[in-house]
N, C-alpha and C positions, 0 to 999 in steps of 0.2 A: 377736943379729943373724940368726942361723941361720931364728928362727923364722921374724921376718919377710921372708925370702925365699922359706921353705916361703911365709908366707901370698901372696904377691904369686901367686906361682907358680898356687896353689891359686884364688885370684878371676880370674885369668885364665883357669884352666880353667871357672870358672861364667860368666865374662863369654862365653867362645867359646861356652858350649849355653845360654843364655840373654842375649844382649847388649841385650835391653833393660830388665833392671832396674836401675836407676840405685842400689841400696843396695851391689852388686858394686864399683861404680865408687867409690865413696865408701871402702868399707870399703878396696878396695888402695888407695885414695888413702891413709889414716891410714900401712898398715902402709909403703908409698913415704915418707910423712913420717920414718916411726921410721929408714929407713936415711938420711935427709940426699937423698932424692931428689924433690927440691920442683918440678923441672920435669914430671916423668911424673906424682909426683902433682896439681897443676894442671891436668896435661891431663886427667886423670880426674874429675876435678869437672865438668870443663867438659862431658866427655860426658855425666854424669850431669846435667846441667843442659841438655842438650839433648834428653835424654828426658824429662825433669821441669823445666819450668822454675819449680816451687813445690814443689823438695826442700830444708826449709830445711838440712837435714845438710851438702848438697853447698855452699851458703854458707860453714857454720861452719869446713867443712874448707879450703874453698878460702881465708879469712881467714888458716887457718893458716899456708899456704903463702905468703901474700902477707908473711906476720909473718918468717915463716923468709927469707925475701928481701929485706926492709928494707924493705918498701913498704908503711910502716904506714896512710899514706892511706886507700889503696886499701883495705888491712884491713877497717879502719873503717868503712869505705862499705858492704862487702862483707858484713861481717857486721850493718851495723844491719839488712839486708835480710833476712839470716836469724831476727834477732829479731822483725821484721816479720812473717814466717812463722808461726814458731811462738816464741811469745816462752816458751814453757814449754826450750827447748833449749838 
């Protein structure tokens, strides 16, 4: 658990001196999934998909969280768009 706080920590320090690359925002999104934090990570998808809105990662990740919240529709939906993208992901 440790680590993934270091990391949260650590992409927040690259998201403040760089907040528009959208792979920042993904990456704490996963290490937000690993502690069970599926609303912060959500919201980080979402910015990351407002900076890219053809990041398929930021799809795959945000499915995650919709999965972790029982919202497998949504999932669903969420990630055919990502396989759309990049169907190699």
């Amino acid at each position: 658990m440790k680590k993934f706080a270091s990391a949260i920590e650590l992409y927040g320090q690259a998201i403040e001196a760089c907040p528009n690359e959208p792979a920042y925002y993904t990456n704490r999104a996963i290490a937000y999934l690993k502690v069970d934090n599926f609303e912060f990570a959500m919201n980080d998808c979402k910015q990351a998909l407002n900076i890219n809105p053809k990041f398929a990662k930021a799809y795959n990740r945000m499915s995650k969280c919709h999965i972790a919240l029982g919202n497998l529709k949504d999932a669903s939906i969420i990630l055919q768009k990502s396989i759309e993208l990049d169907p190699a992901n």
